[in-house]
N, C-alpha and C positions, 0 to 999 in steps of 0.2 A: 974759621970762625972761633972766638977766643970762648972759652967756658963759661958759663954763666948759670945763675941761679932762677930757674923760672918756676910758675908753678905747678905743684903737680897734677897728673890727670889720674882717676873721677878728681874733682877737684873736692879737699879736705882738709878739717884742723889737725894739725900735728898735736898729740896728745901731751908729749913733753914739755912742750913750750907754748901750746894756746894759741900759736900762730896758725897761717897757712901755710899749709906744706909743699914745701918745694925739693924741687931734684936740680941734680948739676946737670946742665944739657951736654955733656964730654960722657956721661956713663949709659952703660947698658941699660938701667932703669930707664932711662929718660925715651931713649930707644923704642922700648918696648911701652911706656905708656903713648908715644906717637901712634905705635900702627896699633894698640889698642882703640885709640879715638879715632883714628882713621877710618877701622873697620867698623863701628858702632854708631857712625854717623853714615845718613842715608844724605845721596844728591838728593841738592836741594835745602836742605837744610838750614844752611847757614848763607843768610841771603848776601854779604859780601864773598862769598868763595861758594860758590852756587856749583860748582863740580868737585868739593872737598865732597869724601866721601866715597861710597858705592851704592849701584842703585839697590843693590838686597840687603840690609843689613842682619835679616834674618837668615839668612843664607839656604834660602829657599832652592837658590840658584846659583851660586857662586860662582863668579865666573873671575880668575884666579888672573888672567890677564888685565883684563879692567882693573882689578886692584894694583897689578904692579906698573902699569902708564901712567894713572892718575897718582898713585902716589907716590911715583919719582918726579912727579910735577911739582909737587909741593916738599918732599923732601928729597933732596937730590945729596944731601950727604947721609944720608940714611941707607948705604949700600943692601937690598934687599937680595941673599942667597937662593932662597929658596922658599915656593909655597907649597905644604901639603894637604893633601884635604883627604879627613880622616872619614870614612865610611861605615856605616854598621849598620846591618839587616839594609842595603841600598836607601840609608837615610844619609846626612851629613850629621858629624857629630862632633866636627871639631875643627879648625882648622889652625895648622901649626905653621908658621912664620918664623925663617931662619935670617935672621943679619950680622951684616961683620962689626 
């Protein structure tokens, strides 16, 4: 897939120039705002891709394989390494996503 300028995610105005801000889809950035909207969209959601997403986006429950099935569906050059899920006092309080 050739590089290209999309927009970026939360979606916003680039202060420099007044436009919409976009990222190269070839860099780390772009990367990580994917499995940031990935994770912060609940199924269901978005009624054309009705299983974009997870079902907790709260992470009430996170269940760390569902994240990484569903989201090799939809990004499959998005090589994801690893997911970890950070713990404190047996809450969830973080979860850290590693890709190449």
């Amino acid at each position: 897939m050739a590089a290209q300028f999309v927009l970026s995610y939360p979606f916003r105005i680039d202060p420099n120039n007044h436009r919409f801000a976009t990222v190269n889809s070839s860099t780390d950035t772009y990367k990580a705002e994917q499995v940031k909207s990935f994770l912060r969209t609940e199924k269901g959601e978005r009624v054309m891709f009705p299983t974009f997403g997870i079902s907790d986006p709260v992470f009430h429950k996170f269940n760390a394989g569902e994240f990484l099935e569903t989201f090799g569906e939809y990004y499959s050059d998005i090589p994801i390494e690893e997911v970890e899920i950070v713990e404190t006092s047996g809450r969830l309080t973080d979860i850290m996503v590693k890709f190449k």
